[in-house]
C-alpha positions in Angstrom: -15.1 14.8 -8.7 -14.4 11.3 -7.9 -16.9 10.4 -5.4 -20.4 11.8 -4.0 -20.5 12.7 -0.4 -23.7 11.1 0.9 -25.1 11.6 4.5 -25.5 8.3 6.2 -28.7 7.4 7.6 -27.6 8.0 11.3 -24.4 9.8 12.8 -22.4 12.1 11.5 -19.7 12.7 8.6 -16.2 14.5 9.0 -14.8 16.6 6.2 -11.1 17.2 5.3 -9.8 19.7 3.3 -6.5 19.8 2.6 -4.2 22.3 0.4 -0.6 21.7 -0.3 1.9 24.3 -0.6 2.7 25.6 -3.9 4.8 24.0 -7.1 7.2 25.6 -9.1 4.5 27.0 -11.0 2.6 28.7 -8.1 -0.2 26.2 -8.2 -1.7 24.4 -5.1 -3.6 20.9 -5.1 -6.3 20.7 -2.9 -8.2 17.4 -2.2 -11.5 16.6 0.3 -11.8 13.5 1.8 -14.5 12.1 4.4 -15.2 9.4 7.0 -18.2 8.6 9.0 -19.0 8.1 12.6 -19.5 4.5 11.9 -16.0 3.6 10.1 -13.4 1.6 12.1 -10.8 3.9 13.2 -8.5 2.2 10.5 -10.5 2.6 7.6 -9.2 4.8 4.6 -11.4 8.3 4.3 -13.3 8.5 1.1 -11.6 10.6 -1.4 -14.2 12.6 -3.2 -12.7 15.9 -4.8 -8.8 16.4 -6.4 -8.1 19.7 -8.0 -5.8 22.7 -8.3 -5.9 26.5 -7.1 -3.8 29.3 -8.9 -3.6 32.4 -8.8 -7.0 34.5 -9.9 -7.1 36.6 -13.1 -7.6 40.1 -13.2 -10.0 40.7 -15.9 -13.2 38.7 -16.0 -14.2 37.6 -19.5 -16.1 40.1 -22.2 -19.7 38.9 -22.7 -20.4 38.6 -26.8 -24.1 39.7 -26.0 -25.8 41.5 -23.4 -29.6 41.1 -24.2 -31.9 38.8 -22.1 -33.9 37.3 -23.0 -30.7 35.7 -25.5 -31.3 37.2 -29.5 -32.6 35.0 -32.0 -32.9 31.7 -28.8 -36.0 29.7 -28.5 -37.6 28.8 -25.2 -37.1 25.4 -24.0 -40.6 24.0 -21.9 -39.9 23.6 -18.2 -42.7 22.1 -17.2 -42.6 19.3 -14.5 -39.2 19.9 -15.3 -38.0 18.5 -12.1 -40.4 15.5 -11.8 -38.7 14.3 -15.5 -35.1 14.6 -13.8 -36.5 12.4 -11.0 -37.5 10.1 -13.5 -33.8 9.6 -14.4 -32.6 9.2 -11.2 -31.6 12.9 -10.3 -34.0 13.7 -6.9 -34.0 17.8 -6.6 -35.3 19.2 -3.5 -36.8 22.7 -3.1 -33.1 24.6 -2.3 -32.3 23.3 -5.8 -35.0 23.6 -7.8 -33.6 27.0 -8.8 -34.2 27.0 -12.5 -37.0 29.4 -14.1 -36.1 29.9 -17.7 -34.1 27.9 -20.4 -33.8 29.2 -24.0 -31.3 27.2 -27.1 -29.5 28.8 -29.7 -28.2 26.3 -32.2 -25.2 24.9 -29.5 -25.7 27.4 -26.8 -28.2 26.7 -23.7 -28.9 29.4 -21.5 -30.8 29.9 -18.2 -31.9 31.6 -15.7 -31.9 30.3 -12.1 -32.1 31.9 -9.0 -32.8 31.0 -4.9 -34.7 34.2 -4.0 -35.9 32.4 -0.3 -32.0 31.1 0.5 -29.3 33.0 2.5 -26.6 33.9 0.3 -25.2 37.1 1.4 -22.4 35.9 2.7 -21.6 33.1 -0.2 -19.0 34.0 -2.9 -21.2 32.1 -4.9 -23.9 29.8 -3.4 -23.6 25.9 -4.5 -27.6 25.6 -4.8 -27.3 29.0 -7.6 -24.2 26.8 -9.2 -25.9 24.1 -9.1 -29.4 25.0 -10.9 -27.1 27.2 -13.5 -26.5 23.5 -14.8 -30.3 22.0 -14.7 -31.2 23.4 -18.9 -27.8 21.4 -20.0 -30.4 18.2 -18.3 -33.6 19.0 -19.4 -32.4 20.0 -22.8 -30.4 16.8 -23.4 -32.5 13.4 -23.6 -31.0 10.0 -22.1 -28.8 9.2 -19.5 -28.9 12.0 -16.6 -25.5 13.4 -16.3 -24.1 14.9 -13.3 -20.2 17.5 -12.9 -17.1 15.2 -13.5 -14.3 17.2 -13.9 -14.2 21.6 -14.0 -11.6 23.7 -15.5 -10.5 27.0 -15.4 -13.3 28.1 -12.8 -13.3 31.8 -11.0 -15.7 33.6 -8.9 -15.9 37.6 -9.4 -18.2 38.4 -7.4 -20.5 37.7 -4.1 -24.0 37.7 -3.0 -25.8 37.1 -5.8 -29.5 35.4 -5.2 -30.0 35.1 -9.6 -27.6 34.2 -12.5 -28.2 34.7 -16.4 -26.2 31.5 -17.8 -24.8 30.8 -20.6 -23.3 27.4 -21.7 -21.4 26.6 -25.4 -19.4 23.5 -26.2 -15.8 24.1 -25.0 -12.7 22.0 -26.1 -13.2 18.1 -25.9 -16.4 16.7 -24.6 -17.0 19.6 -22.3 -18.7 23.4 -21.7 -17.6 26.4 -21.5 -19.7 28.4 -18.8 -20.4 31.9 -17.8 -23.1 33.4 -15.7 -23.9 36.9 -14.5 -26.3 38.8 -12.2 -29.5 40.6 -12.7 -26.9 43.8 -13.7 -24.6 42.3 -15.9 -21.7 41.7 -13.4 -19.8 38.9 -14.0 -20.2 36.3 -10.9 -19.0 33.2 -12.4 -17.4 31.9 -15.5 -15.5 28.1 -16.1 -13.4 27.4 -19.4 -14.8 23.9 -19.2 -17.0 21.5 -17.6 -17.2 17.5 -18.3 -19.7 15.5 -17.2 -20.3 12.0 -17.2 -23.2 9.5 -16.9 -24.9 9.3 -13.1 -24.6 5.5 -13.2 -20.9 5.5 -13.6 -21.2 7.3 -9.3 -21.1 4.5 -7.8 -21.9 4.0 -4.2 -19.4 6.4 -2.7 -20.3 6.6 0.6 -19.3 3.7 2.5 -15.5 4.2 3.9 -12.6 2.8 1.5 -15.6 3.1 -1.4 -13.6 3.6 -5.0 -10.6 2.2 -3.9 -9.5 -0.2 -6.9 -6.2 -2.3 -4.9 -5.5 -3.7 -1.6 -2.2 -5.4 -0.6 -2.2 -9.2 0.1 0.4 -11.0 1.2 0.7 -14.1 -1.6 1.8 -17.8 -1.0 4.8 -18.9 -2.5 
């Protein structure tokens, strides 16, 4: 995620999404890119997303424990919750505000969110439900407000689901692993990592040409 994709004031936004043919190892790269009604015809989009699509597995993966509340996790205090992430500089609105329960055990956070008033039916997975499953790694973690850098490894297995039991454990690196499922146990969503980094670091990202680092200037010799 290189950019965020911020409404302008006035006027609209168009969104490109663009997916190349596959590599020698079956693998796609997919990028998004946007422009506003206001940039000169001229102007570079913005690019705000880079990644890859492969082929889905079959299984999805075994879950170590099955009771909820987790065994042996402590509750973690959510309230005003939302008006301490403000505080940081991460602004929720109602769609989002989806989380209801946090517990830790030693390393491992786990939640559970959910968007009962929010169509979702026809959602593989709905990005205000992804997006709360993430709100305990915040409020359990003091400092700097952190927002989704860089995913890996991510698969949806099923659809329609309006509540997720989370579970997040340090994965390789500086990331988490991730793995959610619904009110029955089924597997909706799991990710083999997720980085973050600090919400300062954004940067604007919403005027056109925003993040671009060089330009090409003709020098006198």
């Amino acid at each position: 995620l290189h950019a965020p994709l911020v409404l302008p004031d006035a006027g609209g936004v168009a969104v490109q999404v663009a997916v190349d043919g596959p590599d020698d190892e079956g693998r796609r790269a997919v990028t998004l890119h946007s422009t506003t009604d206001a940039a000169e015809p001229e102007a570079p989009w913005v690019r705000h997303a880079t990644g890859w699509l492969v082929e889905p597995s079959k299984e999805p993966p075994a879950l170590d424990d099955t009771a909820w509340p987790p065994t042996g996790a402590t509750p973690l205090e959510l309230t005003g919750c939302y008006d301490g992430l403000a505080e940081r500089g991460l602004s929720y609105g109602p769609a989002f505000r989806g989380l209801r329960a946090a517990w830790r055990r030693g390393d491992e956070l786990f939640a559970e969110v959910t968007i009962p008033d929010l169509r979702h039916d026809d959602q593989g997975l709905h990005p205000a439900l992804l997006d709360s499953a993430l709100h305990a790694q915040l409020v359990a973690e003091e400092g700097d407000a952190v927002v989704p850098f860089a995913w890996s490894g991510v698969e949806v297995f099923a659809s329609g689901a309006s509540l997720l039991r989370v579970r997040m454990a340090p994965a390789d690196g500086d990331g988490v692993s991730l793995t959610a499922v619904d009110q029955q146990g089924q597997m909706v969503v799991a990710a083999d990592s997720l980085v973050t980094r600090p919400l300062g670091e954004l940067g604007e990202g919403a005027a056109p040409g925003a993040g671009e680092l060089f330009g090409v200037e003709w020098a006198e010799w």
